[in-house]
N, CA, C and O of each residue as an XYZ file, in Angstrom:
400
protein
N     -22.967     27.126     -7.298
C     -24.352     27.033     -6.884
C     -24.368     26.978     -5.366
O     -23.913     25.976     -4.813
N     -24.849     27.960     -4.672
C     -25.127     28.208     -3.376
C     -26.318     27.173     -2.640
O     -27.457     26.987     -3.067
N     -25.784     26.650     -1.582
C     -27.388     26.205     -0.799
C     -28.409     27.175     -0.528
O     -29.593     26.935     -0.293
N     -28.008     27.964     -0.566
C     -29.310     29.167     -0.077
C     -29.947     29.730     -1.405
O     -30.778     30.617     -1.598
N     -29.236     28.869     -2.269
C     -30.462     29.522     -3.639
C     -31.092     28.564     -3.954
O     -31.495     28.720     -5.107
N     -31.535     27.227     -3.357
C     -32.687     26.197     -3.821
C     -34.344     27.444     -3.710
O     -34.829     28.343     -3.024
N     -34.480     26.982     -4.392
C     -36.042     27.306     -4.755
C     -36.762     26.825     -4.681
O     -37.666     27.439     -4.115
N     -37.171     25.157     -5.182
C     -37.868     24.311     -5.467
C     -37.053     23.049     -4.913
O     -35.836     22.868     -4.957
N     -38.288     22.030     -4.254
C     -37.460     20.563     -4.222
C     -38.778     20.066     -4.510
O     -39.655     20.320     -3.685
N     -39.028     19.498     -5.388
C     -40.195     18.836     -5.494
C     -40.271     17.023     -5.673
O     -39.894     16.591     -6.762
N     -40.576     16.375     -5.001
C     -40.540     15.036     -5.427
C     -40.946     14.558     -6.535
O     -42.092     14.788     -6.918
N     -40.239     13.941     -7.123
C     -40.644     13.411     -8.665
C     -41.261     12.009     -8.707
O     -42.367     11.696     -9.149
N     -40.077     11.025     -8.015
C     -40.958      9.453     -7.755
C     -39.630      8.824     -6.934
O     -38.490      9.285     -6.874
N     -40.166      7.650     -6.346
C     -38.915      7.237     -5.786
C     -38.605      8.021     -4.189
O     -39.367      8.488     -3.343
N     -37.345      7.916     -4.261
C     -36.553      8.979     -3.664
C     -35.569     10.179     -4.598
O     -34.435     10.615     -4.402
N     -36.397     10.399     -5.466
C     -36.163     11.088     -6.523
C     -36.683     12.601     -6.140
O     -37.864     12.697     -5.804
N     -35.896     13.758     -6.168
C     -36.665     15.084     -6.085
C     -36.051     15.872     -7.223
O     -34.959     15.544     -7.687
N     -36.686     16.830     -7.646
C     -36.173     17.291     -8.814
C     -35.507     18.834     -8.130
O     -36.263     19.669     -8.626
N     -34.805     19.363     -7.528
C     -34.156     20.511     -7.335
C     -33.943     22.171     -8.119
O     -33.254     22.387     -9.116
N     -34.410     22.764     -7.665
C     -34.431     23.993     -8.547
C     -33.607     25.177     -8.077
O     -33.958     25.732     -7.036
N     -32.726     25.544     -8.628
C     -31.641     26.511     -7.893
C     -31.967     27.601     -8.788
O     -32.640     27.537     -9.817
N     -31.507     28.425     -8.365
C     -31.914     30.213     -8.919
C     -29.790     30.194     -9.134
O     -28.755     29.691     -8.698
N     -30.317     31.099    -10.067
C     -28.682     31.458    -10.839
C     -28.218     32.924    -10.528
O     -29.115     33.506     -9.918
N     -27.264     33.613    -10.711
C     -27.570     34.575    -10.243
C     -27.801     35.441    -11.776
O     -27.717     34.820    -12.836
N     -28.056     36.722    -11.749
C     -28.412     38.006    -12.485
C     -29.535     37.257    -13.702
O     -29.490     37.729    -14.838
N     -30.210     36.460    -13.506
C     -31.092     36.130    -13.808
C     -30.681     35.100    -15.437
O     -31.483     34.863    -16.341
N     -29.277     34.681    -15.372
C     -28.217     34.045    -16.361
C     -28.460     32.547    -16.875
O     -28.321     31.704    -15.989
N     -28.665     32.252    -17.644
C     -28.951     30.882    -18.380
C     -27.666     30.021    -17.941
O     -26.601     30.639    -17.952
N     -27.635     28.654    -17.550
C     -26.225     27.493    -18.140
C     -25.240     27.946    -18.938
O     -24.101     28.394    -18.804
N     -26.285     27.611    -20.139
C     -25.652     27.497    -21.549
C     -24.669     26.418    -21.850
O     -23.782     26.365    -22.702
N     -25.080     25.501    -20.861
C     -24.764     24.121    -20.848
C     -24.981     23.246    -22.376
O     -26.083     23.143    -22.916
N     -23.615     22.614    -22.968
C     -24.429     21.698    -24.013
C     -25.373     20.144    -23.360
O     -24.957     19.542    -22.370
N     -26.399     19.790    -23.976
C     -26.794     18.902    -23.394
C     -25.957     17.660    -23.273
O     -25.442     17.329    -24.341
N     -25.753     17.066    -22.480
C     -25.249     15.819    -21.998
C     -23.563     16.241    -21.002
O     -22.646     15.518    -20.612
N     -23.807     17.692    -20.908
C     -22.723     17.975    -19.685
C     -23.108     17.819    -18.522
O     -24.267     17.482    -18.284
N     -22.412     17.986    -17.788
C     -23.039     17.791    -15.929
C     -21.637     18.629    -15.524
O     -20.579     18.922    -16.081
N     -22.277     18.836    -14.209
C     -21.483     20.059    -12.987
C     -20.795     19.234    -12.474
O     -20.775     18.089    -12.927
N     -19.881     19.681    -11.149
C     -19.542     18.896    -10.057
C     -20.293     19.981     -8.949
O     -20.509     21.187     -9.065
N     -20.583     19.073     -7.877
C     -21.002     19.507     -6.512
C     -20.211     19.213     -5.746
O     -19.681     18.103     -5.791
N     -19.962     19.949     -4.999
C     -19.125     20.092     -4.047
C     -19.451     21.412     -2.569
O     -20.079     22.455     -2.750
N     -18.935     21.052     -1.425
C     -19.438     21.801     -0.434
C     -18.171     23.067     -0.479
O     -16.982     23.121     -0.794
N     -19.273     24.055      0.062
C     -18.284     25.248     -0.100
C     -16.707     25.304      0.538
O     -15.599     25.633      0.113
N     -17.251     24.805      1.765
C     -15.702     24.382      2.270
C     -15.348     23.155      2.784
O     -15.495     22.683      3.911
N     -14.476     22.367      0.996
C     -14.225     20.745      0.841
C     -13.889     20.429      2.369
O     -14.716     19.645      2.836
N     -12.982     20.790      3.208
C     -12.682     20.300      3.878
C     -13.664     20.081      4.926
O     -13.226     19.524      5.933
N     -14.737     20.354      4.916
C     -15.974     19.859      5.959
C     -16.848     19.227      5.779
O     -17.851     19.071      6.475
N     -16.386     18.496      4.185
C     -17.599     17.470      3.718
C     -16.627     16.268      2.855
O     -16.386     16.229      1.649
N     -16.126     15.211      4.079
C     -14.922     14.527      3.462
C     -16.058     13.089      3.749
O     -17.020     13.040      4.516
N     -15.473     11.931      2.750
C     -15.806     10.793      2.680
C     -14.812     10.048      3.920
O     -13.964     10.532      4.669
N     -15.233      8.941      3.789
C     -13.996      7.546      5.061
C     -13.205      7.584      5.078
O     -12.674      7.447      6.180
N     -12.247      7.833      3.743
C     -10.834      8.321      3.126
C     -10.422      9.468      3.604
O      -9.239      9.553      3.276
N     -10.772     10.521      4.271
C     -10.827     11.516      3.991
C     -10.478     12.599      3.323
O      -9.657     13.449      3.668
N     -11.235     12.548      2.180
C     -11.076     13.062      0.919
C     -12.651     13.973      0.843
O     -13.779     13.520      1.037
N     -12.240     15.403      0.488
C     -13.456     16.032     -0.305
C     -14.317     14.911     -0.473
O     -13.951     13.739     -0.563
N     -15.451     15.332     -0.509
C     -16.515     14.633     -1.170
C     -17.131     15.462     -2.670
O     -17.601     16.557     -2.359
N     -17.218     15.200     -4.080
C     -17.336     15.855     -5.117
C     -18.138     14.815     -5.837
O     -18.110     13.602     -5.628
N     -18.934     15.538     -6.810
C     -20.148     14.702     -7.533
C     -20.434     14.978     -8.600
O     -20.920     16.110     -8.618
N     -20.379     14.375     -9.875
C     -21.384     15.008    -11.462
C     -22.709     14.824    -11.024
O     -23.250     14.074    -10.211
N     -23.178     15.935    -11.974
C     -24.672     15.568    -11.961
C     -25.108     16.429    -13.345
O     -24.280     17.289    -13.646
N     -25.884     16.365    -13.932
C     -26.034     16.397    -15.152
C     -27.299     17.006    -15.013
O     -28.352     16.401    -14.810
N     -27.142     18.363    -15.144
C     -29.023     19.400    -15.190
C     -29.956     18.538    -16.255
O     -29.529     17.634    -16.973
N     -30.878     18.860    -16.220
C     -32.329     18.351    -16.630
C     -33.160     19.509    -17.272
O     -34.157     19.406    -17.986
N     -32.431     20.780    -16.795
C     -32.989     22.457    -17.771
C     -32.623     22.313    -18.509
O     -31.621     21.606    -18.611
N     -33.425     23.116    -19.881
C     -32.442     23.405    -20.804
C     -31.410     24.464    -20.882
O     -31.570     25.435    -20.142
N     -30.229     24.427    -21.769
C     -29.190     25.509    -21.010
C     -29.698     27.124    -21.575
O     -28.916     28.075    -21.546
N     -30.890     27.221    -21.998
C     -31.493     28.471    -22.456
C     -32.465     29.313    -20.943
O     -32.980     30.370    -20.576
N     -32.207     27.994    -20.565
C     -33.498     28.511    -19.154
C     -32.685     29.371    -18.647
O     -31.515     29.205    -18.305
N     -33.600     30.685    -18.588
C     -32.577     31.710    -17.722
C     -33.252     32.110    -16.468
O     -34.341     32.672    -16.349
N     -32.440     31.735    -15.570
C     -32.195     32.251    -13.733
C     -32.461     30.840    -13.441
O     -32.128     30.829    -12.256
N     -32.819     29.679    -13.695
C     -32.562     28.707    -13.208
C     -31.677     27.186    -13.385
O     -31.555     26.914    -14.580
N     -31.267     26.516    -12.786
C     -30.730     25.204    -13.325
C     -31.645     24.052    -12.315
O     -32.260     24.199    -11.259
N     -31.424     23.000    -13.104
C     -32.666     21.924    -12.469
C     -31.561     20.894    -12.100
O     -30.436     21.082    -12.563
N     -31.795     19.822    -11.304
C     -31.438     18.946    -11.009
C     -31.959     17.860    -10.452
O     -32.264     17.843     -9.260
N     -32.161     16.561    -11.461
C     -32.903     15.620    -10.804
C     -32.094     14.423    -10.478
O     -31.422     13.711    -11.225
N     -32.428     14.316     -8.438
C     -31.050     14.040     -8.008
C     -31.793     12.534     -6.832
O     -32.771     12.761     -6.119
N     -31.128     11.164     -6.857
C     -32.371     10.312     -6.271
C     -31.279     10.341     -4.891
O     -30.115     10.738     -4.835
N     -32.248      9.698     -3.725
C     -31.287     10.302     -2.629
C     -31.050      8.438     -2.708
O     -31.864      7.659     -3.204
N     -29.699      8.055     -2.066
C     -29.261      6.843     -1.389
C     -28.352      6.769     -0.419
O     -27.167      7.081     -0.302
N     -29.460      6.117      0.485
C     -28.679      5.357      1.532
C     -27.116      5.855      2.201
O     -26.921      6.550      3.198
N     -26.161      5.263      1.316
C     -24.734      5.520      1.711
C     -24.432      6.845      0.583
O     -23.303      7.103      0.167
N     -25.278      7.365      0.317
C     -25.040      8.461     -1.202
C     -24.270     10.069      0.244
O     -25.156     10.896      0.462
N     -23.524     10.238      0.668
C     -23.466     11.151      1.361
C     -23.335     12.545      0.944
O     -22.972     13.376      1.776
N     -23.676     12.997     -0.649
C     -24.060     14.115     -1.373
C     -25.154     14.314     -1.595
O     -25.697     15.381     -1.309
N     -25.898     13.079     -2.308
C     -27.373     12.966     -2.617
C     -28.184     12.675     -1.435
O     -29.390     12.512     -1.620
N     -27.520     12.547      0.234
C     -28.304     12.574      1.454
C     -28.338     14.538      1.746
O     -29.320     15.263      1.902
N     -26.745     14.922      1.725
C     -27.112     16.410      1.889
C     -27.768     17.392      0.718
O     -28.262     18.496      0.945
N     -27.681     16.841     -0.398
C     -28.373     17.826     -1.221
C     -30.163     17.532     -0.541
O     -30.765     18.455      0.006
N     -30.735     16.254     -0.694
C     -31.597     16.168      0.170
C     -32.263     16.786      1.227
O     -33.425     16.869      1.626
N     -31.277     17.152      1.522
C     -31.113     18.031      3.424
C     -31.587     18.878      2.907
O     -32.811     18.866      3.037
N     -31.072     19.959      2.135
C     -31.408     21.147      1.748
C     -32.757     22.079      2.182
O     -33.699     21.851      1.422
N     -33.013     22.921      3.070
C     -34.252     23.377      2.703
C     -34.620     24.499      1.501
O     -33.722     24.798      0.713
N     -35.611     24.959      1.402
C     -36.168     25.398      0.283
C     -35.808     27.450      0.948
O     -35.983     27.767      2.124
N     -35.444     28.218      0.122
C     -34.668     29.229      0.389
C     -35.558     30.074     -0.126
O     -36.163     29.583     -1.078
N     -35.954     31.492      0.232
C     -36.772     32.313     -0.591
C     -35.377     33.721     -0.667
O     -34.395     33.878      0.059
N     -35.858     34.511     -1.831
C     -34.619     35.539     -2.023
C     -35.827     36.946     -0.984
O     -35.433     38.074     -1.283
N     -36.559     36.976     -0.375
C     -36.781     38.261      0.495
C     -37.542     37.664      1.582
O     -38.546     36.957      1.480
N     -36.766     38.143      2.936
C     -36.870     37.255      4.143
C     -38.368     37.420      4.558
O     -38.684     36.828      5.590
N     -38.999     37.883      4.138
C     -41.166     37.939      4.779
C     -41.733     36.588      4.087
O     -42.933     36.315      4.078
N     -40.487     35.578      3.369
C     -41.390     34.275      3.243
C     -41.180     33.316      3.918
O     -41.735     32.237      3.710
N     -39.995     33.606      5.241
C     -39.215     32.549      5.659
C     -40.283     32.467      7.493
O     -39.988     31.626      8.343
């Protein structure tokens, strides 16, 4: 999952936003429910924790795995969370540049 394919960040409650990424060729999960991904930055070595170690994360979609071209993610941001601060970061990406 690319940063440049968020679609949607919409706040849900909290510091809670619900995230919407575009998939590519317009392809479902097909996730069983109660799996989750890992996140991770494209290149580990530029997104290390105190340790310095990769920084890597589950997170568990909220689509169903039938939804096709998108996956959801509802992700709450914290404090010392230094994945759930950059997924946060994220801005919102359009796929043809006359919306940017």
């Amino acid at each position: 999952m690319r940063s440049d394919a968020l679609r949607v960040n919409s706040p849900d409650f909290d510091a809670t936003c619900r995230f919407v990424f575009e998939l590519p060729n317009n392809e479902a999960t097909l996730l069983p429910v109660a799996s989750c991904i890992t996140v991770r930055a494209s290149d580990p070595e530029s997104f290390k924790d105190a340790k310095d170690k990769p920084i890597v994360r589950p997170y568990t979609p909220i689509s169903p795995p039938d939804l096709k071209g998108e996956l959801v993610l509802l992700i709450k941001r914290y404090e010392n969370g230094n994945m759930s601060k950059y997924i946060h970061s994220l801005k919102v990406s359009y796929p043809d540049s006359h919306h940017n």
